[in-house]
C-alpha positions as CSV (number, residue, x, y, z in Angstrom):
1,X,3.2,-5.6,44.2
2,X,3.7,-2.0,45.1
3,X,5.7,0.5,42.8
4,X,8.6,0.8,45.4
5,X,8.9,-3.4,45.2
6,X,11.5,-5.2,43.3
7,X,10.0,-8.3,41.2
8,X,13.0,-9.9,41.3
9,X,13.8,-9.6,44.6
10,X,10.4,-10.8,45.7
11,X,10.8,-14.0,42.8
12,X,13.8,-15.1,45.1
13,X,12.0,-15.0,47.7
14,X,9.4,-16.8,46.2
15,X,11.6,-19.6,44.4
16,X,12.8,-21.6,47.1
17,X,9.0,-22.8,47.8
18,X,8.3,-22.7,43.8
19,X,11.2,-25.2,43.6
20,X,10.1,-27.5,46.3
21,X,6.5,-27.4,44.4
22,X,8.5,-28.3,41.6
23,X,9.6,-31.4,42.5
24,X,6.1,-32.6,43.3
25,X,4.9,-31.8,39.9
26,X,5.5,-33.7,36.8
27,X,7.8,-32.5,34.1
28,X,5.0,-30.8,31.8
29,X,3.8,-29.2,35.1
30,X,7.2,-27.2,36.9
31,X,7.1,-23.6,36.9
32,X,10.3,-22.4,35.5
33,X,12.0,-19.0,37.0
34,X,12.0,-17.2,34.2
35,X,8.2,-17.4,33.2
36,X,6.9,-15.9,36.6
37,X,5.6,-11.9,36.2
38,X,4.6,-10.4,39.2
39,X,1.4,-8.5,39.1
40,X,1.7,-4.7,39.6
41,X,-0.9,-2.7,42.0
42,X,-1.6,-0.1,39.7
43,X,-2.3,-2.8,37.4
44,X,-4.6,-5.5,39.4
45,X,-6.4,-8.1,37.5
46,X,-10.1,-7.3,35.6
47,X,-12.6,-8.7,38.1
48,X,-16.4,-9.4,37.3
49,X,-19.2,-8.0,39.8
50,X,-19.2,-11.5,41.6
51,X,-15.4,-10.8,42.1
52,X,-14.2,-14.1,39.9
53,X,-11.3,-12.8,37.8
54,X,-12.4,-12.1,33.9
55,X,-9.4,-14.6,32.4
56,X,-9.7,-12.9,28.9
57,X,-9.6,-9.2,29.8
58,X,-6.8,-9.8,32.7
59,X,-4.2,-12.0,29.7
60,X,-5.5,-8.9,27.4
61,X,-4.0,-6.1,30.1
62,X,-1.1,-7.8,30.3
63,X,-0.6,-8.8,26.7
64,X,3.3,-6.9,26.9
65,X,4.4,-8.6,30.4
66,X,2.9,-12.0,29.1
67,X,5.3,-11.6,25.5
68,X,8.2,-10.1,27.3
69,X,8.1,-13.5,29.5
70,X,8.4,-15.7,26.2
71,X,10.8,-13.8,24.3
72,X,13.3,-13.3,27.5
73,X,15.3,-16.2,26.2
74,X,17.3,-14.2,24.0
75,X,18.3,-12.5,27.0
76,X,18.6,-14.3,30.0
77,X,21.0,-12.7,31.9
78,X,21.7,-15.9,33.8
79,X,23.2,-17.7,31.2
80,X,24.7,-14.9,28.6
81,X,26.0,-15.5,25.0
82,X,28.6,-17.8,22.9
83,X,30.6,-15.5,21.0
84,X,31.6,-17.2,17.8
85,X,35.2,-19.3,18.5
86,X,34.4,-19.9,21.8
87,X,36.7,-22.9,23.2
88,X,35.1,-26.2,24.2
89,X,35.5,-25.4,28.0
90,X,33.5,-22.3,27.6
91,X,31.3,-23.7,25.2
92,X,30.7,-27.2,28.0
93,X,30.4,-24.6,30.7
94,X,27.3,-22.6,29.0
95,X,25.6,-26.3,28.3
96,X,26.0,-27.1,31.7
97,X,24.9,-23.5,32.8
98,X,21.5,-23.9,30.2
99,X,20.8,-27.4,31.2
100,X,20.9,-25.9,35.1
101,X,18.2,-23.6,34.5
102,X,16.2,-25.4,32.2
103,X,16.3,-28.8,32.9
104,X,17.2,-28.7,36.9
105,X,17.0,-33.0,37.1
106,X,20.1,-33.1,35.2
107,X,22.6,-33.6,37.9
108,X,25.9,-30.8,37.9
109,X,28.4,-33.8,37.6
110,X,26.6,-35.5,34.8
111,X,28.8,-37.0,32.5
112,X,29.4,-35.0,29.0
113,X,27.4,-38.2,27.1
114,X,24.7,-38.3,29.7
115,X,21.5,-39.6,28.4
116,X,19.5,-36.4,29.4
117,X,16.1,-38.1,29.1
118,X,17.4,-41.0,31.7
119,X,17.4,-37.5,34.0
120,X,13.5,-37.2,33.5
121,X,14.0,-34.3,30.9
122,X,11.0,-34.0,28.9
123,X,10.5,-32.7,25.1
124,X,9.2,-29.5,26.6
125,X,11.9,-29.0,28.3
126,X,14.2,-30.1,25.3
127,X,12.1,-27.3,23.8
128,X,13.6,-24.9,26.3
129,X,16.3,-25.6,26.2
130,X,16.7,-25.3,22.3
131,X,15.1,-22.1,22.4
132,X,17.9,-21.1,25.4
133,X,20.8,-22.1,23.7
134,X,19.5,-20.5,20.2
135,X,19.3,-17.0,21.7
136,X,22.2,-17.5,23.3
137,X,24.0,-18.6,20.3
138,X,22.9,-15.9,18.0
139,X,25.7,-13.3,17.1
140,X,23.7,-10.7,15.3
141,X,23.6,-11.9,11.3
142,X,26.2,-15.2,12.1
143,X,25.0,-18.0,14.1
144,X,26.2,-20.8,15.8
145,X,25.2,-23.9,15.1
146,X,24.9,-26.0,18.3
């Protein structure tokens, strides 16, 4: 990617195919939106003199990117926070709006008592989704208990 190019633009370009992919793969296999990085130009990957791609030094440059990508949970500008006293409406919405990104087999007009694993939802993506609604909960020192 050049310096001039937006990530995120290029990632919604990118998505519609990544989701069609998706539904190929098995649950354990999906890649999820928010754990794509784009590779910078000024930062290719490490290369060996046969021109196979040294695995080790490559994850090693991009040690930041590759953490920023698992701590973005807390904040995913997608799905926003719970302030504490939130109503139950606001409160459904944000499940509905997590469950959306994390777990995209759960239909929209799923009922409230939907069995979530009847929708193919796996444990890593309970896992996600825990972690989603955790960061999303937190309130500073207080948190909300989900």
């Amino acid at each position: 990617m050049s310096p001039n190019q937006d990530a995120g633009e290029l990632i919604s370009r990118l998505w519609p195919r990544t989701e069609k992919a998706n539904v190929e793969a098995p649950a354990h296999g999906q890649v999820w939106r928010s754990k794509i990085a784009i590779a910078k130009q000024d930062k290719p990957s490490k290369r060996a003199a046969k021109g196979s791609i040294m695995r080790r030094a490559t994850l090693d440059c991009y040690h930041g990117e590759i953490n920023a990508l698992y701590s973005n949970e807390a904040s995913d500008d997608q799905l926003g926070n719970l302030p504490k006293g939130t109503d139950l409406g606001t409160t459904k919405n944000l499940l509905r709006k997590a469950l959306a990104l994390k777990c995209a087999a759960v239909p929209n007009d799923a009922p409230d008592d939907a069995d979530l694993f009847g929708f193919g939802v796996d444990s890593l993506q309970v896992l996600a989704l825990c972690s989603t609604l955790s960061h999303a909960c937190g309130s500073g020192k207080e948190k909300i208990t989900v």
